[in-house]
C-alpha positions as a printed Julia matrix, in Angstrom:
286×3 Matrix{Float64}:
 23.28  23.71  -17.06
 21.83  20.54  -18.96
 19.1   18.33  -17.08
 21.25  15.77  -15.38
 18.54  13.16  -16.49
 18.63  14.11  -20.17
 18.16  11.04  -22.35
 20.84  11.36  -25.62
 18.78  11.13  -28.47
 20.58  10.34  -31.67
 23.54   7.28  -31.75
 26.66   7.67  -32.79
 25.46   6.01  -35.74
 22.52   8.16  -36.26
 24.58  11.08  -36.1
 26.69   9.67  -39.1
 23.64   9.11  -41.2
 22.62  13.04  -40.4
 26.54  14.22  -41.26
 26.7   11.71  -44.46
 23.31  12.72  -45.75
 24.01  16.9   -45.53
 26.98  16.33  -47.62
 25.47  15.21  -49.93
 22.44  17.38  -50.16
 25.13  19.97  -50.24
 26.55  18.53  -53.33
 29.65  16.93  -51.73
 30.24  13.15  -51.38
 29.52  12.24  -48.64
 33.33  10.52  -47.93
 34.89  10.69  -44.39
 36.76  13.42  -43.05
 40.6   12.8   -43.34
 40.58  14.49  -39.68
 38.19  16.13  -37.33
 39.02  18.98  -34.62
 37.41  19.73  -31.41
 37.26  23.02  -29.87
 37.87  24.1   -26.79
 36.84  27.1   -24.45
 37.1   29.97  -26.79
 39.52  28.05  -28.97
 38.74  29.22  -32.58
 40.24  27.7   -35.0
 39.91  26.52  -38.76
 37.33  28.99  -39.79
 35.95  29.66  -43.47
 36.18  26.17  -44.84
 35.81  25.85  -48.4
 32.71  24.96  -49.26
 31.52  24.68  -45.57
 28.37  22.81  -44.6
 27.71  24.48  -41.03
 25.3   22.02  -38.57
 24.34  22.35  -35.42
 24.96  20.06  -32.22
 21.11  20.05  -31.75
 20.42  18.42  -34.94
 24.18  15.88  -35.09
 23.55  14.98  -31.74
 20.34  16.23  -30.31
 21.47  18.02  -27.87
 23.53  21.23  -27.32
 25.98  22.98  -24.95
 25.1   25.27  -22.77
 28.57  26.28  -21.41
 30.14  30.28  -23.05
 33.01  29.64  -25.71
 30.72  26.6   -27.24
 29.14  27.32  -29.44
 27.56  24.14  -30.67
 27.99  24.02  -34.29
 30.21  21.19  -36.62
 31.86  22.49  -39.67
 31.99  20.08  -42.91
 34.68  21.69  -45.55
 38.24  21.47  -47.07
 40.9   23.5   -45.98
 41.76  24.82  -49.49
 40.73  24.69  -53.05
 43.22  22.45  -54.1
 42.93  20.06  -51.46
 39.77  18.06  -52.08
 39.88  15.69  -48.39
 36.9   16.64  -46.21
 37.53  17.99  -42.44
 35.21  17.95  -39.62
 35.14  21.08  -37.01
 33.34  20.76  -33.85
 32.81  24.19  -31.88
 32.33  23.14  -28.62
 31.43  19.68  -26.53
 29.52  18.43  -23.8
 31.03  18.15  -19.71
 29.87  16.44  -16.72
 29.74  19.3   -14.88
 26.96  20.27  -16.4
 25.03  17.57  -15.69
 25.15  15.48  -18.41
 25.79  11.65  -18.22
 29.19   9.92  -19.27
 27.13   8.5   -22.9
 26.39  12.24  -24.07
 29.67  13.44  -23.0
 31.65  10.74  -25.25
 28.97  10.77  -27.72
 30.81  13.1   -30.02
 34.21  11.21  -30.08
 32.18   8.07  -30.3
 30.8    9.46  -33.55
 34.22  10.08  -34.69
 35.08   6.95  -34.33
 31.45   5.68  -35.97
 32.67   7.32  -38.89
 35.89   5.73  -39.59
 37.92   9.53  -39.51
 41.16   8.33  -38.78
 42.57  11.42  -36.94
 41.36  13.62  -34.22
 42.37  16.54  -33.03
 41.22  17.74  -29.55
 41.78  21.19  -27.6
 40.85  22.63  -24.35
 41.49  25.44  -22.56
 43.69  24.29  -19.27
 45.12  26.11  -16.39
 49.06  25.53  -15.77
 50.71  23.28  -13.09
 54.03  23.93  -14.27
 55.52  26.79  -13.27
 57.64  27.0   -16.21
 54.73  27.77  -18.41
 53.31  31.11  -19.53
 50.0   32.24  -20.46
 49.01  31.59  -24.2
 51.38  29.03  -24.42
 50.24  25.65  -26.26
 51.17  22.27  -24.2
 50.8   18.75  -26.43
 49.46  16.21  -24.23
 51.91  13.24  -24.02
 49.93  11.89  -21.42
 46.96  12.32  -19.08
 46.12  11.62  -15.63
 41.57  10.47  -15.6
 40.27  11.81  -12.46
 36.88  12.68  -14.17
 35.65   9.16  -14.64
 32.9    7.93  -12.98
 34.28   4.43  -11.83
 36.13   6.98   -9.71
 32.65   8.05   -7.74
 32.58   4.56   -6.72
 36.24   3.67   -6.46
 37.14   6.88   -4.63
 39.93   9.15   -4.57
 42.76   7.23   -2.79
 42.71   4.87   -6.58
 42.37   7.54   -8.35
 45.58   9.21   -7.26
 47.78   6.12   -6.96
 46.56   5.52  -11.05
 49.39   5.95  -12.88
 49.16   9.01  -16.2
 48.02   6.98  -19.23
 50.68   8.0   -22.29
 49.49   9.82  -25.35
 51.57   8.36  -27.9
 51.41   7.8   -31.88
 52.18   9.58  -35.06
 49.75  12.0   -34.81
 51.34  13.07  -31.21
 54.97  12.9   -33.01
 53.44  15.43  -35.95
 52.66  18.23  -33.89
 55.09  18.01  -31.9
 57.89  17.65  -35.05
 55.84  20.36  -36.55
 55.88  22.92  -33.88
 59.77  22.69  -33.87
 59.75  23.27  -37.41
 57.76  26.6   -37.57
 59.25  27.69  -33.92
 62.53  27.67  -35.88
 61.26  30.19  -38.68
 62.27  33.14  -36.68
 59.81  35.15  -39.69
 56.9   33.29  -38.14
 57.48  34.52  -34.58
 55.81  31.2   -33.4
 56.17  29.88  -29.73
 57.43  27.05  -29.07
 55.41  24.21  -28.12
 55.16  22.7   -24.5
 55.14  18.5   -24.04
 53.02  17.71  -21.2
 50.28  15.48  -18.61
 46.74  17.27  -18.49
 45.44  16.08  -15.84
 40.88  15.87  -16.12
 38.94  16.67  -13.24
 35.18  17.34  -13.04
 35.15  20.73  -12.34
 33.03  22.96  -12.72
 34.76  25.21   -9.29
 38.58  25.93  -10.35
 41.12  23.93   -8.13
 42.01  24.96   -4.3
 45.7   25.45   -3.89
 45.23  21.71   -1.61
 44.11  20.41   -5.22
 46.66  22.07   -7.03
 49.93  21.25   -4.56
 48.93  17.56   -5.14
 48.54  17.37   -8.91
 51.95  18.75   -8.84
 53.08  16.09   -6.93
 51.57  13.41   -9.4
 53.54  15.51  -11.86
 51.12  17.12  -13.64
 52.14  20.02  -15.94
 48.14  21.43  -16.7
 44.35  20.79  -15.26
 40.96  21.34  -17.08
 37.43  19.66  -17.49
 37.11  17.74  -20.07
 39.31  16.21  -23.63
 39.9   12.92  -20.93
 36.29  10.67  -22.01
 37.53  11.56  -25.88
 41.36  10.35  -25.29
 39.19   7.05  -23.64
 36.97   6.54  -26.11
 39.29   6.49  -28.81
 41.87   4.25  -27.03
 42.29   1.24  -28.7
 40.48   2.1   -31.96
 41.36   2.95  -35.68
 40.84   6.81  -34.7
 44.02   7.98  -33.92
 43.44  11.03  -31.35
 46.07  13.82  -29.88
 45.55  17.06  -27.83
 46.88  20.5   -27.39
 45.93  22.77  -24.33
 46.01  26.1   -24.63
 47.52  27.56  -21.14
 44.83  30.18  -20.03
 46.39  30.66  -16.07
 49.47  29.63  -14.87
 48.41  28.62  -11.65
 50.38  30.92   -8.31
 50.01  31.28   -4.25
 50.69  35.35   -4.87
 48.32  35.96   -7.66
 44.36  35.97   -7.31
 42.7   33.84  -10.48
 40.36  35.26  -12.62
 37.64  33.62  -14.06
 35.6   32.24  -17.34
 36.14  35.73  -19.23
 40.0   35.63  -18.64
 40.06  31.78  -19.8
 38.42  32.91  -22.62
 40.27  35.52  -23.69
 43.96  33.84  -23.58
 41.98  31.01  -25.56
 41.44  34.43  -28.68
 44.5   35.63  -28.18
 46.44  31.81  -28.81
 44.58  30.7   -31.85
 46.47  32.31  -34.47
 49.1   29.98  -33.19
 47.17  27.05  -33.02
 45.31  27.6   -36.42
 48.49  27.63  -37.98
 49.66  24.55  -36.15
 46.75  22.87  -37.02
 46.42  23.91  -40.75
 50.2   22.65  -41.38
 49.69  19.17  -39.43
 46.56  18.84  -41.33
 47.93  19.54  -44.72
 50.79  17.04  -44.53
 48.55  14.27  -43.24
């Protein structure tokens, strides 16, 4: 776990000067990434860039994660020879739950948005509130209930709940979505459909008590996890357009016990074929 006082150390804007400056001493131009991807819990995604400039969180942001599945490193490359636009992978990011403060936790989107990239694409590994989902499945967030916040540690619970699910919608939303359909319909590709859903955020780190769980059904929420909230809110509003895809680790039951970090992690393996080539076809047409 981090050091709940831990001071962040480089600005979003001195984390832009770090990113611009090893592209270029890499020999690339140092231009900004048509799109950049954050990785969830064992997500893995987007590897082998061409031309890849591999830094770690340490020296971006200086700081790192401490949490398994993260493995603290951003990946500078193109996704082909022929295309020549830069992307930006980030393995891992940072949580409340493990003590760090709201700043650090954001301070990765907030660099994102530093930057200029105009997309961002953001994953997590989430367990499922809807009954109709399955594990390994892939749920786009078209909205998402905040009860991670920390206005809510003053506000209390009771405002939290009543808050209504704030909408994830734009083009970049519409594109996976519109995407997914389109290979789900190559029977050759044997691709799952996508699932349309709310995430809702909670701090974490315990998993949910069935209590927790009845009621975020209630506010009609279709998955829960820890974190991809503070990025959806600190791109709201800006020129960095942001969506999000869970990956469904649980499917959340009264009859059958939950596992625990290992199985999470191993549904996120066994979906990323899927969302690699989701992600590789979205980013290709953008």
């Amino acid at each position: 776990m981090a050091n709940p006082n831990q001071v962040v150390e480089k600005s979003p804007a001195e984390a832009v000067a770090l990113l611009q400056s090893r592209l270029q001493a890499g020999g690339a131009p140092a231009k900004t990434p048509v799109a950049a991807v954050v990785l969830g819990s064992g997500v893995s995604v987007l590897d082998n860039l061409v031309d890849q400039i591999v830094i770690n969180f340490q020296d971006v942001f200086g700081m790192s994660p401490g949490v398994a599945g993260h493995s603290g490193t951003l990946s500078l490359g193109r996704l082909s020879e022929g295309d020549e636009r830069t992307v930006a992978v980030l393995r891992g990011r940072f949580h409340l739950y493990e003590g760090y403060p709201w700043e650090a936790v954001t301070l990765a989107a907030r660099t994102i948005v530093e930057w200029g990239v105009p997309n961002l694409l953001l994953t997590n590994a989430a367990g499922g509130l809807n009954q109709k989902y399955h594990v390994g499945d892939l749920m786009v967030l078209t909205g998402f209930r905040d009860h991670i916040s920390p206005k809510w540690k003053e506000l209390g619970l009771v405002p939290a709940v009543q808050a209504k699910s704030e909408p994830v919608a734009n083009a970049l939303t519409d594109k996976l979505l519109a995407i997914g359909k389109k290979l789900a319909a190559d029977a050759d590709l044997q691709f799952r459909p996508l699932q349309a859903g709310v995430y809702a955020g909670l701090l974490g780190p315990s998993y949910e008590t069935m209590a927790e769980i009845n009621m975020l059904r209630k506010l009609q929420a279709d998955a829960v996890g820890m974190s991809t909230v503070p990025e959806l809110l600190s791109c709201a509003g800006g020129k960095t357009m942001a969506a999000a895809v869970s990956v469904i680790t649980n499917v959340w039951s009264d009859d059958v016990a939950m596992g625990g970090h290992e199985e999470v992690l191993e549904a996120s393996k066994a979906a990323s074929k899927r969302l690699d080539k989701l992600f590789r076809t979205v980013l290709a047409e953008l």
